[in-house]
C-alpha positions as CSV (number, residue, x, y, z in Angstrom):
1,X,-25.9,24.8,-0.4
2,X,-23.6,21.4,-1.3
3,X,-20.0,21.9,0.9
4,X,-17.2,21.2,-1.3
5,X,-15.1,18.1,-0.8
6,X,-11.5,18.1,0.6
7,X,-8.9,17.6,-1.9
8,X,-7.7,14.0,-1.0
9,X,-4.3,14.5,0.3
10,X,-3.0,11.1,-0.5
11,X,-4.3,10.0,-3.5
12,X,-3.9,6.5,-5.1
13,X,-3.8,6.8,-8.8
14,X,-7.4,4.9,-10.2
15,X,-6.9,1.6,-10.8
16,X,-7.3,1.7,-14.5
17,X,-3.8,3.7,-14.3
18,X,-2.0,1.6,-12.4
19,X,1.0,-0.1,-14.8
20,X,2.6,-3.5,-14.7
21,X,5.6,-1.9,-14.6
22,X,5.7,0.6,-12.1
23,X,3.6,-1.6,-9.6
24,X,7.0,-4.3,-10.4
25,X,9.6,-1.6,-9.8
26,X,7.7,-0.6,-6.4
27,X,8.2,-4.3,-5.5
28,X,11.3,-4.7,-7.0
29,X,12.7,-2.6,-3.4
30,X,12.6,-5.6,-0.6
31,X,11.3,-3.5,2.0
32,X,8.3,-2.1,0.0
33,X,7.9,-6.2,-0.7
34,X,7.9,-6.8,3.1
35,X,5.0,-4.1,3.6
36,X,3.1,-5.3,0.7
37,X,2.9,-9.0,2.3
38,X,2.3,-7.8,5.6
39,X,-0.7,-5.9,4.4
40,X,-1.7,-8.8,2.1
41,X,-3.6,-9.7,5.3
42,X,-6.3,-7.6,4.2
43,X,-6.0,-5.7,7.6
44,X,-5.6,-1.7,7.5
45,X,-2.9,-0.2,9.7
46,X,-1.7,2.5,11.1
47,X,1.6,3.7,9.6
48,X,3.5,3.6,12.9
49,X,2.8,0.1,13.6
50,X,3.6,-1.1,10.5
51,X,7.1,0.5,10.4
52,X,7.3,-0.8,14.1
53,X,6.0,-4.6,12.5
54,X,9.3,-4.1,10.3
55,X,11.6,-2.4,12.4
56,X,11.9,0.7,10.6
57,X,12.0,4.1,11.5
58,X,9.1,6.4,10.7
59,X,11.2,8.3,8.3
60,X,12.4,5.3,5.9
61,X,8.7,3.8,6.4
62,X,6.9,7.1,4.7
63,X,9.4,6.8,2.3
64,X,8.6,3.6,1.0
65,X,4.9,3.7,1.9
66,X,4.2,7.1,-0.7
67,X,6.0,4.8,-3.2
68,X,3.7,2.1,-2.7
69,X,0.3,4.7,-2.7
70,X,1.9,6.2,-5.9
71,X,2.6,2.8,-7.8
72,X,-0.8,2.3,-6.8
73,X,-0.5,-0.9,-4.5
74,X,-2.0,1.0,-1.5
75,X,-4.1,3.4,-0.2
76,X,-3.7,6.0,2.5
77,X,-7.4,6.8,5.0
78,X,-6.5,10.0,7.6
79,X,-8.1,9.1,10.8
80,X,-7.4,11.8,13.2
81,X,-3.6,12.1,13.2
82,X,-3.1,9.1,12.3
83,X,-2.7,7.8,8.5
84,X,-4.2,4.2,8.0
85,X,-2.8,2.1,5.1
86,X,-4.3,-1.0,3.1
87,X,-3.4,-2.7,0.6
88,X,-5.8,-2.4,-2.9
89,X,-5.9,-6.2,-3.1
90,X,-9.3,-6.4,-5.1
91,X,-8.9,-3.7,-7.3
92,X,-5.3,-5.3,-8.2
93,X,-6.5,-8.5,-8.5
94,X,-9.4,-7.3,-10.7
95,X,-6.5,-5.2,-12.6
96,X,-4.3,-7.6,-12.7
97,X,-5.5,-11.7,-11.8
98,X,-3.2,-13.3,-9.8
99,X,-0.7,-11.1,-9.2
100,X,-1.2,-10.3,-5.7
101,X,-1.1,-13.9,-5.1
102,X,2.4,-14.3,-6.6
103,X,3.9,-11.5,-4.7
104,X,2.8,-12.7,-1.5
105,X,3.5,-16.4,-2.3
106,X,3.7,-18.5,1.0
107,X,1.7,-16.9,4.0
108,X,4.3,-18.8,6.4
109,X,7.0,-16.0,4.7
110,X,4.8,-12.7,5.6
111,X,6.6,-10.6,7.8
């Protein structure tokens, strides 16, 4: 007997979803910009130490990070207690060439 899946409980919308325009008003906000470029790095991390990369505090981070999985720019992997966050760099830049690029413009400016 094939065991059922669990409902993913921080879904990204699929790429071929994901609009110009709500990906630009999720990076219109200079804090979810901040957390985009420090996760253009390619490297996943856990939510804590990104809010603590930025100085935030937990509260205003999952804030900003659900608005980020929900425009689509990220994705969210449970591990244990703790929630692990990338960015969707190749499916954005397949969705949308060079944008990534833009946003995250000089690597001596990431946070």
């Amino acid at each position: 007997m094939a065991t059922a899946k669990a409902p993913d409980r921080f879904p990204a919308p699929p790429i071929e979803q994901v609009d110009l325009s709500s990906v630009m008003r999720a990076l219109g906000e200079p804090i979810r910009l901040a957390m985009v470029r420090v996760l253009a790095d390619g490297r996943e991390r856990p939510c804590g130490e990104l809010c603590q990369q930025l100085d935030l505090p937990a509260s205003t981070g999952s804030y900003h990070m659900r608005l980020l999985r929900q425009a689509g720019l990220t994705r969210v992997r449970p591990v244990g207690t703790e929630r692990r966050i990338s960015l969707r760099r190749e499916e954005l830049d397949r969705r949308f060439p060079g944008l990534v690029e833009v946003v995250v413009g000089d690597a001596d400016d990431v946070a």
